[in-house]
C-alpha positions in Angstrom: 0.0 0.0 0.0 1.0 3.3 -0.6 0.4 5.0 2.4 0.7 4.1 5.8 -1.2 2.4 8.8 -1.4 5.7 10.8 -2.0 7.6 7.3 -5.2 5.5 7.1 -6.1 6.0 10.9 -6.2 9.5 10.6 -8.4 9.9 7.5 -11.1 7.0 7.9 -13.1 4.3 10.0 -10.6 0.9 9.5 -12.5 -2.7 9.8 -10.5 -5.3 11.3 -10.7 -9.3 10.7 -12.3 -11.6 12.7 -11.8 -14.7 15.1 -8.9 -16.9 13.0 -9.4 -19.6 15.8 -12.9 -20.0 14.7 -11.7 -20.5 11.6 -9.1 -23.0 11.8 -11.2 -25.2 14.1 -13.9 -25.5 10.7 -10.5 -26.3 8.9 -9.8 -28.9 11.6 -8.0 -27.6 14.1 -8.3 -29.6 17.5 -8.9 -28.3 20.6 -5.4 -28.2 22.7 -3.4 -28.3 19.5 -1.2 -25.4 18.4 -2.6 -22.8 16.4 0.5 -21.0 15.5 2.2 -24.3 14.2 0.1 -24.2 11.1 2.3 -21.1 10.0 4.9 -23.8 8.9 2.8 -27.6 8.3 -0.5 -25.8 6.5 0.2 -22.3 5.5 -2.3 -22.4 2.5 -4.7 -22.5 5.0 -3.7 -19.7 7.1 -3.8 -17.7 3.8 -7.3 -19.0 2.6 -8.2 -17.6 5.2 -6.7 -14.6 5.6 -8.0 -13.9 1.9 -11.4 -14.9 2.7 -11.6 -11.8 5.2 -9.5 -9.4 2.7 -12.8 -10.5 -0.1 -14.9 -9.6 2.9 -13.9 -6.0 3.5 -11.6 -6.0 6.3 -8.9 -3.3 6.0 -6.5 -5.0 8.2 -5.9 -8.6 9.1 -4.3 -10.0 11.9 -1.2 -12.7 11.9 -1.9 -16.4 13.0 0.3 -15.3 16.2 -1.6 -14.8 19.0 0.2 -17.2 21.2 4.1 -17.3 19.4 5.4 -16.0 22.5 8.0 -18.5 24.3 5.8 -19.4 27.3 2.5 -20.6 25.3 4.9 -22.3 22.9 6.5 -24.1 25.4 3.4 -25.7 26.2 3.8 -27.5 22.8 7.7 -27.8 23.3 8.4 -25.3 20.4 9.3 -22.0 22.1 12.7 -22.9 20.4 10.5 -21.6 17.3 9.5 -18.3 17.8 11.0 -16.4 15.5 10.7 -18.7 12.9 6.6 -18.6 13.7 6.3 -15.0 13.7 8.5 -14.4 10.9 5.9 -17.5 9.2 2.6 -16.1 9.8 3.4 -12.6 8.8 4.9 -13.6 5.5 1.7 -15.4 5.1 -0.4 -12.7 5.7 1.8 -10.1 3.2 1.3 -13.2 0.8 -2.5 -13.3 0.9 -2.9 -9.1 1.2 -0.9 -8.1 -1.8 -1.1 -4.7 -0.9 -5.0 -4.5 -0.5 -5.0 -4.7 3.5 -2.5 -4.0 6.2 -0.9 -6.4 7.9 -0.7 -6.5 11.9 1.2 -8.9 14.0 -0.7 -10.4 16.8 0.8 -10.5 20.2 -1.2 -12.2 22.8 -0.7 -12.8 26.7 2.2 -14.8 27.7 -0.5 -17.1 29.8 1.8 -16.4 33.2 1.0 -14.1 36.1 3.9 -11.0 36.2 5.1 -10.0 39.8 4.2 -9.3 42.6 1.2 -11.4 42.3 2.9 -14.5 40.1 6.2 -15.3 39.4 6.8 -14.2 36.0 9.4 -11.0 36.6 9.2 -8.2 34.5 12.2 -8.2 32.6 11.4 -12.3 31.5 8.2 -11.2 30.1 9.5 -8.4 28.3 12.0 -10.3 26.7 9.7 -12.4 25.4 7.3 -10.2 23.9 10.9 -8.6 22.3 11.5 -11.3 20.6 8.3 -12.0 19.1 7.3 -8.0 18.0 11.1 -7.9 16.2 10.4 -11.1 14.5 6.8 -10.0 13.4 8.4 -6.6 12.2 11.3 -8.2 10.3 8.3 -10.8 8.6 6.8 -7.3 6.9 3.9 -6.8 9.2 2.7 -2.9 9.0 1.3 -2.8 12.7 1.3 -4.8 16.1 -1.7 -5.2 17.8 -1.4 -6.3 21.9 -4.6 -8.0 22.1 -7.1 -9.7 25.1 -4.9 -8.3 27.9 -6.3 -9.2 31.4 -3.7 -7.3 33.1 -2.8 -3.8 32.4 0.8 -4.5 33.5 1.4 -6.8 31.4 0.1 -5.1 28.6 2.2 -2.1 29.6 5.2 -4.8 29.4 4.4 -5.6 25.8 3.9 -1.8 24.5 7.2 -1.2 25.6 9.0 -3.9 24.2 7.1 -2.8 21.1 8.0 0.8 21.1 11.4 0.1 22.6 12.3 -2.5 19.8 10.5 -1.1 16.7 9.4 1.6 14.7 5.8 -0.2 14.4 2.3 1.7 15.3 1.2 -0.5 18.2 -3.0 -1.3 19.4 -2.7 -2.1 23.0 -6.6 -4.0 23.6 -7.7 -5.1 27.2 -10.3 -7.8 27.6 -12.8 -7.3 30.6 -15.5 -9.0 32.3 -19.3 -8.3 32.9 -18.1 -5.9 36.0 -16.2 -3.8 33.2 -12.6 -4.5 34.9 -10.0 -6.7 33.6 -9.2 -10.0 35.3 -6.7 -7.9 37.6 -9.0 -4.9 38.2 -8.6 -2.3 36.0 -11.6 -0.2 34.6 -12.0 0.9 30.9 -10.7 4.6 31.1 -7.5 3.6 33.4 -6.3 1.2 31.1 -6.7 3.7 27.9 -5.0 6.6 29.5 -2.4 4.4 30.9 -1.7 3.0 27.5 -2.0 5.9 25.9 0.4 7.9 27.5 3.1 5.1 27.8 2.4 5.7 24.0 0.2 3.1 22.4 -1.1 5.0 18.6 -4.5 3.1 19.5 -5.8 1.8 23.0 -9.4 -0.5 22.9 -10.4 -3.8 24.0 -11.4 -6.6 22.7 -12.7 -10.6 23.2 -15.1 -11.6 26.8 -17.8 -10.0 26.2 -20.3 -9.4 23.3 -21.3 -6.3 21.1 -23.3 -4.6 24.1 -20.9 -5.4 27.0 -18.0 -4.3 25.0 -20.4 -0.8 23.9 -20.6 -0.5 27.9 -16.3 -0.6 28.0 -16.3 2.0 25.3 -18.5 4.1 27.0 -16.0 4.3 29.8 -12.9 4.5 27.7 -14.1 7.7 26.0 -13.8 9.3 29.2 -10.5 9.3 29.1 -9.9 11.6 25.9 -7.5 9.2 24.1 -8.0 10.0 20.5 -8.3 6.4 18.8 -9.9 3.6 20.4 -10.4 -0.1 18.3 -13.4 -2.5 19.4 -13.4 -5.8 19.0 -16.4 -8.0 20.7 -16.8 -11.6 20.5 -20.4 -13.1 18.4 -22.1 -12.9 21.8 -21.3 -14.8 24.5 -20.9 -18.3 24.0 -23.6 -21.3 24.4 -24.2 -25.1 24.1 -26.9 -26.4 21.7 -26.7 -29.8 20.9 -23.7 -30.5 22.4 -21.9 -28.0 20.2 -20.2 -24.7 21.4 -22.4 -22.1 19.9 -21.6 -18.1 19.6 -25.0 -16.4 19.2 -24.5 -13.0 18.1 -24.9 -12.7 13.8 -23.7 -10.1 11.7 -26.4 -8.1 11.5 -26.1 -7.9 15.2 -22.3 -7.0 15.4 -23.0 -4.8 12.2 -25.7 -2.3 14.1 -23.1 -2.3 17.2 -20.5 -1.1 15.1 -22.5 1.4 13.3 -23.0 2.2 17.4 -19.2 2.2 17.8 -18.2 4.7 15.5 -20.7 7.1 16.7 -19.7 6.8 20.1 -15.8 7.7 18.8 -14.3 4.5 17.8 -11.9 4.6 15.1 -11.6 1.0 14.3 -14.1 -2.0 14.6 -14.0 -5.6 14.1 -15.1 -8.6 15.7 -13.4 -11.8 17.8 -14.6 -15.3 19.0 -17.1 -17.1 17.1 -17.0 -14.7 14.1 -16.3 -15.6 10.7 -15.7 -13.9 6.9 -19.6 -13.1 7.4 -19.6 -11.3 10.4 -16.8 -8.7 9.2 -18.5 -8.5 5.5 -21.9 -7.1 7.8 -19.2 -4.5 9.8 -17.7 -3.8 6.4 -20.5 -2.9 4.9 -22.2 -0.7 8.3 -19.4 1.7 8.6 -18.2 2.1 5.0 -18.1 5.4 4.4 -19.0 6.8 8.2 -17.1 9.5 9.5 -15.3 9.9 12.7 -16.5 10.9 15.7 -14.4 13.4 17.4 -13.9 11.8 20.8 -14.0 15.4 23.2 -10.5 16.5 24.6 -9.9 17.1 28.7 -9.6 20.6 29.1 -8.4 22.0 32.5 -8.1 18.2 33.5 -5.6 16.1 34.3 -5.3 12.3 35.3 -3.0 10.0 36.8 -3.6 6.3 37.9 -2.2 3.0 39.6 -3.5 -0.3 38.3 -6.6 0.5 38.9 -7.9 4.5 40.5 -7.5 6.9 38.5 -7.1 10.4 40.3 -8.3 13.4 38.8 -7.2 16.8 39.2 -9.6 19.7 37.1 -11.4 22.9 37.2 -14.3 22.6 39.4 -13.6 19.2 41.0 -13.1 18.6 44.5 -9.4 19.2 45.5 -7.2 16.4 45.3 -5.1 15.2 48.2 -1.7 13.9 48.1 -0.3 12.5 51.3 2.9 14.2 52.5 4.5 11.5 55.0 6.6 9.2 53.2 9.2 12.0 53.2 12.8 10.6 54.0 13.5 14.3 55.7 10.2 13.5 57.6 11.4 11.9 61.1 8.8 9.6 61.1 9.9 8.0 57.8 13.6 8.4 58.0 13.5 6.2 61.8 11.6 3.8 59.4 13.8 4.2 56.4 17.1 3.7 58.7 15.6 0.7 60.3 14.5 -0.8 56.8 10.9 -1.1 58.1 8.6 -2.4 55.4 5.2 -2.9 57.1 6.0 0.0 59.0 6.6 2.3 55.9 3.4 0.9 53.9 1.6 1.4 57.4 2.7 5.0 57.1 0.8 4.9 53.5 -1.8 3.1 54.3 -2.8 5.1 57.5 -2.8 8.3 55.5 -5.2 6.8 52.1 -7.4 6.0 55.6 -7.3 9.7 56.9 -8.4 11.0 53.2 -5.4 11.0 50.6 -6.5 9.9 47.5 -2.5 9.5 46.5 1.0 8.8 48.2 3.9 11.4 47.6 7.5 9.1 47.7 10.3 11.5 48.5 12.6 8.3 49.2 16.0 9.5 47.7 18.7 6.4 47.0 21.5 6.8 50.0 23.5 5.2 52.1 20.9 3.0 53.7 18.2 3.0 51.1 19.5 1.1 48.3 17.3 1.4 44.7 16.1 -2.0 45.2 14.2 -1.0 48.4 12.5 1.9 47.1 11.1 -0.6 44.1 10.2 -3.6 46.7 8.4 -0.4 48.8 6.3 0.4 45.5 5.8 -3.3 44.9 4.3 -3.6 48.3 2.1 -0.5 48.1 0.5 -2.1 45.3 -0.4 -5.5 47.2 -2.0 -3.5 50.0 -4.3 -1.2 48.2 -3.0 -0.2 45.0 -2.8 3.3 45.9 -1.3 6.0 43.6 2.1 6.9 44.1 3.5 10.4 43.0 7.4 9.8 42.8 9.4 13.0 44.2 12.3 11.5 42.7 15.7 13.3 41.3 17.7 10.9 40.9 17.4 9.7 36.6 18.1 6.1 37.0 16.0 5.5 39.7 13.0 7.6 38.6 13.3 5.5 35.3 12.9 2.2 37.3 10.2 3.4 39.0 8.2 4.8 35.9 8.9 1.6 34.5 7.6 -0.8 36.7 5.0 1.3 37.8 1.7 -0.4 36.7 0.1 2.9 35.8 0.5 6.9 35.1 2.9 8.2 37.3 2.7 11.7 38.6 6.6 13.2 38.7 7.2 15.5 41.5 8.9 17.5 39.9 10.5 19.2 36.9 11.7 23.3 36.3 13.3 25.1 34.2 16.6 24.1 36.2 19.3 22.5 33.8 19.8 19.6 36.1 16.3 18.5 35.6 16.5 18.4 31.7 16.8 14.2 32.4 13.6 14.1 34.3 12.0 16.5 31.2 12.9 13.6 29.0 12.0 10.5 31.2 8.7 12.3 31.5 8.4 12.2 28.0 9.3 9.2 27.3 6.8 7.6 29.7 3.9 9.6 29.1 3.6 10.9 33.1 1.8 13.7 34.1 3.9 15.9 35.9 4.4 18.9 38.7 6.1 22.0 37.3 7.9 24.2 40.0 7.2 28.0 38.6 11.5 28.2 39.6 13.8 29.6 37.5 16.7 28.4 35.4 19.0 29.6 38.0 17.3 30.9 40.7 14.0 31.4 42.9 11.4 33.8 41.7 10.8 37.0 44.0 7.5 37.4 43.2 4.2 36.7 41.3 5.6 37.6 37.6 8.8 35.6 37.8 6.5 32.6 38.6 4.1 33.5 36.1 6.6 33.7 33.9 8.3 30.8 34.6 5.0 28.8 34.8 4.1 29.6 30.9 7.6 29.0 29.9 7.7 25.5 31.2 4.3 24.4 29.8 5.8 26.0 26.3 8.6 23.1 26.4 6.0 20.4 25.7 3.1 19.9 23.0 0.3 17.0 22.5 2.9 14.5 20.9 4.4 14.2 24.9 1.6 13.1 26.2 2.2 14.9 29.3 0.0 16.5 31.3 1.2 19.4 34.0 -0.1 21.2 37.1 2.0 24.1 38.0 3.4 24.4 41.7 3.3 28.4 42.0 6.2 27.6 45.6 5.1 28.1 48.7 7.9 29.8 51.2 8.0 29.8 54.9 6.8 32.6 55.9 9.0 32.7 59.0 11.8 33.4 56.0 9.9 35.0 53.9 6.4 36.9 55.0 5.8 38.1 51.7 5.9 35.3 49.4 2.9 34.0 50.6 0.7 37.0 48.9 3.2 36.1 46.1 2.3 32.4 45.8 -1.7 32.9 45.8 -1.3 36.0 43.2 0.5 33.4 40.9 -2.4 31.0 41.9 -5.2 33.3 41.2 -3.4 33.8 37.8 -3.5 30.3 37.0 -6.4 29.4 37.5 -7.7 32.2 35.8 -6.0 30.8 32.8 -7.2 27.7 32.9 -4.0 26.0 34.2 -3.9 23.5 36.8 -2.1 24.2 40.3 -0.7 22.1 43.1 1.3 23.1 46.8 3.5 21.8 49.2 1.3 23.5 51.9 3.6 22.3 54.8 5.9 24.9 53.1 4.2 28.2 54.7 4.9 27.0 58.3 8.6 25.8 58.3 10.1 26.6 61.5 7.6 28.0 63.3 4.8 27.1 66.2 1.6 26.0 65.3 2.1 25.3 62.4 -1.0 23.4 61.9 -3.1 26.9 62.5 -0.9 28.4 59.6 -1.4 25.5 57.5 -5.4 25.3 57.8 -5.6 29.7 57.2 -3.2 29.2 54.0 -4.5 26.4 52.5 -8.3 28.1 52.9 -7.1 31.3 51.2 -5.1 28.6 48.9 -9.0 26.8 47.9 -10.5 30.4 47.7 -8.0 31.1 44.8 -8.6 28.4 42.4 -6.2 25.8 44.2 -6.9 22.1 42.4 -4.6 19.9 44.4 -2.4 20.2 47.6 0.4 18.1 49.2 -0.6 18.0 52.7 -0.7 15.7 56.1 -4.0 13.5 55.6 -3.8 12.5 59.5 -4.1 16.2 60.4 -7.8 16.3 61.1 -8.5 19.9 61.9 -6.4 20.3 58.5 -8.4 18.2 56.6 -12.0 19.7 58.0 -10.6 22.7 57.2 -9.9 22.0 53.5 -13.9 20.5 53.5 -15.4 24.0 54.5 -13.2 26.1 52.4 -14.5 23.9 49.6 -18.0 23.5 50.5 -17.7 27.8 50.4 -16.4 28.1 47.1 -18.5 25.7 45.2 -15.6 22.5 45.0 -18.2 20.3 47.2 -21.9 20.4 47.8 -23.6 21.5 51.1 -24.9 18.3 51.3 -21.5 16.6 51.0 -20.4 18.8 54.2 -23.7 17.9 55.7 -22.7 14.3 55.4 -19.0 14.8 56.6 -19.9 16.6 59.7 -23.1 15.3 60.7 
């Protein structure tokens, strides 16, 4: 073809294949028996039907791959043939195209469970789905497509040995049950911002379900504001008549839900188990023609998630609260730090999610006595005891990479500046999709007053565009007053800006009362005058009730929370 995958994307509605399992099995495949092995012993079969699909309208089909990763194979004892698989089924499928659909290379679980819940370790699983994407890209496919993921971090695994290891456009799909999570918990519109900004080109879902559960997951994934979403439901969910295994759904039925799809703002529909040639000709026919719908951008919002909350920080939304205690300058922390305290540290966490933080700031710095392993067992434990957001105050490159890596969601980076030392965590940001905090500091120096921050603020959100992917709230730096009385009026003048702009804010409120006595009674008059001025999110002790009942009435006076919601809180 003479123009490319993404080309295509951008200018029309694309119609994917359907179920090749279904297909094989009328061919004679047996149940147990290896799919992908057919690549080699009956490739004119694979190609039948790959053609039969290309007659019946599909734009793109997808390779006989699904399970060519080392760990299915084994199960077969060929995971010793990989790359000669993948290589296989994508010549297969250039074969039977001949230019007139795009070719994408399956990649399908590995069928293991990845760390900290199973035993499969992320680098093992990312070096298997390494060496199938390069095989796929050096047999000619156009595209990969990461397909009936049940857990986001392992799909996150295979986008990045995707985007790490070729120049391919990559689908990332989850697969989710009736409750609309994926078999490790993750909702619809966590898993497509997620995937989106670790920087999938399409995020979707696909297989489980039928045409209206899948409508259901789409509904939640435009939420999110991703740009191009792919669904793929099965023929219905399947049933037994007369002893036979029996998908119900027919393509008339799969042909009005995709008519459905594209008006809710999917970009490219197809079907999955149980469908055949006859299914996709129905789709084919629906959307030929059909425009796209213009899924609606997040203004004055920003999102970031762990496997499976998503936090949101926007214009007229309640403020968000980020716990302030696992600090290593904190004395609490650092006696649990020194003494390499575990349960006591994810106590520390877990006691302040209790007292109303909806995330957990990590200010854990690699030293003597905290080594960069410990910092990644702390976020692995985090996850197993509530899977609670983590924003990673982190300054330190290598380590902020590990963490962004492993971390099974959209990371918030505390923070970046103009500051020529944090050009690295500019870039890591970037290259992980994270939204981020950006300190209104200057190049070389603090700002004096409102302007400078102003100033400073704008110029920083001028170093990135919509290719990053990365959101930022702006941190206008709060000073102790005991230093520096009149930085506070400087600080909520910059705010007031903001906010007037549209631009998201944050605040290390802990910040006004350095050094001096009651510091809780500064803290609760600040961050009220703070709310009053358009503050979105704040940095703050959760356990600090009087703080926190503070925070509820200076929203429930400006309009963040409802009268009834105060009500309820204090009643």
């Amino acid at each position: 073809m003479n123009y490319s995958f993404l080309d295509a994307l951008r200018e029309r509605i694309l119609v994917f294949d359907g179920a090749m399992g279904t297909m094989l099995m009328r061919y004679g495949l047996t149940s147990g028996a290896c799919s992908e092995e057919w690549n080699i012993s009956k490739p004119e079969r694979i190609e039948e039907i790959h053609r039969s699909y290309i007659a019946a309208g599909a734009d793109c089909i997808e390779t006989n791959t699904f399970g060519a990763n080392r760990f299915r194979l084994s199960a077969h004892h060929l995971d010793d043939r990989v790359i000669e698989l993948n290589i296989a089924g994508a010549r297969i499928a250039k074969k039977a195209s001949q230019g007139r659909a795009f070719v994408v290379g399956s990649v399908g679980p590995t069928g293991k469970i990845l760390e900290p819940f199973g035993d499969l370790s992320f680098e093992d699983a990312y070096n298997a789905f390494k060496e199938q994407v390069m095989a796929l890209e050096e047999g000619g496919v156009d595209a990969i497509i990461i397909e009936t993921m049940g857990d986001l971090q392992e799909a996150r695994v295979a986008l990045l040995a995707c985007k790490e290891n070729t120049e391919l456009p990559v689908i990332c799909q989850m697969s989710f049950s009736e409750n609309l999570r994926t078999t490790s918990g993750t909702p619809p519109e966590v898993s497509a911002l997620v995937l989106w900004s670790l920087g999938a080109d399409v995020v979707g879902a696909n297989c489980s379900m039928g045409s209206d559960g899948l409508y259901r997951v789409l509904e939640r994934m435009v939420l999110s504001g991703v740009p191009y979403i792919s669904i793929q439901p099965n023929a219905g969910l399947p049933i037994i008549e007369d002893g036979k295994l029996i998908y119900p759904e027919t393509p008339e039925q799969l042909a009005e839900f995709a008519v459905k799809y594209v008006e809710l703002g999917a970009s490219i529909v197809g079907s999955c188990c149980g469908s055949t040639p006859e299914h996709t000709k129905a789709i084919s026919n629906a959307v030929r023609g059909l425009k796209r719908t213009a899924i609606r951008k997040r203004d004055s919002y920003l999102a970031f998630t762990s496997r499976t909350r998503l936090i949101e920080v926007g214009k007229g939304l309640p403020v968000a609260v980020i716990g302030e205690k696992l600090n290593a300058y904190a004395e609490e922390c650092k006696s649990l730090l020194d003494a390499k305290d575990m349960d006591g540290l994810v106590e520390l966490g877990r006691e302040q999610v209790q007292s109303g933080a909806r995330a957990i700031d990590m200010h854990i710095p690699v030293s003597s006595t905290v080594e960069r392993e410990f910092i990644r067992e702390l976020m692995i434990n985090f996850q197993q005891f509530g899977d609670v957001p983590l924003v990673f105050d982190i300054q330190e490159p290598d380590t902020l990479e590990m963490a962004l890596r492993i971390y099974p969601g959209r990371a918030l980076i505390n923070s970046i500046s103009l500051e020529p030392s944090r050009e690295g965590i500019i870039d890591l940001a970037r290259k992980y999709g994270a939204a981020i905090v950006g300190l209104t500091s200057g190049k070389y120096k603090l700002p004096v007053d409102a302007d400078e921050r102003i100033k400073n603020g704008e110029e920083l959100i001028s170093l990135f565009n919509p290719k990053d992917r990365v959101d930022i709230v702006l941190d206008p730096l709060v000073f102790s007053v005991g230093v520096s009385p009149e930085q506070a009026l400087e600080t909520l003048k910059a705010l007031e800006h903001f906010n007037s702009k549209g631009y998201l804010t944050i605040i290390g409120l802990s910040n006004i009362s350095y050094g001096l006595p009651k510091r809780s009674l500064l803290n609760r008059i600040f961050l009220s005058m703070a709310v009053s001025n358009g503050l979105d999110s704040v940095i703050l002790d959760p356990t600090d009730k009087d703080l926190m009942e503070t925070l509820v009435a200076s929203q429930t006076i400006t309009g963040r929370i409802s009268v009834l919601d105060y009500i309820k809180k204090f009643k």
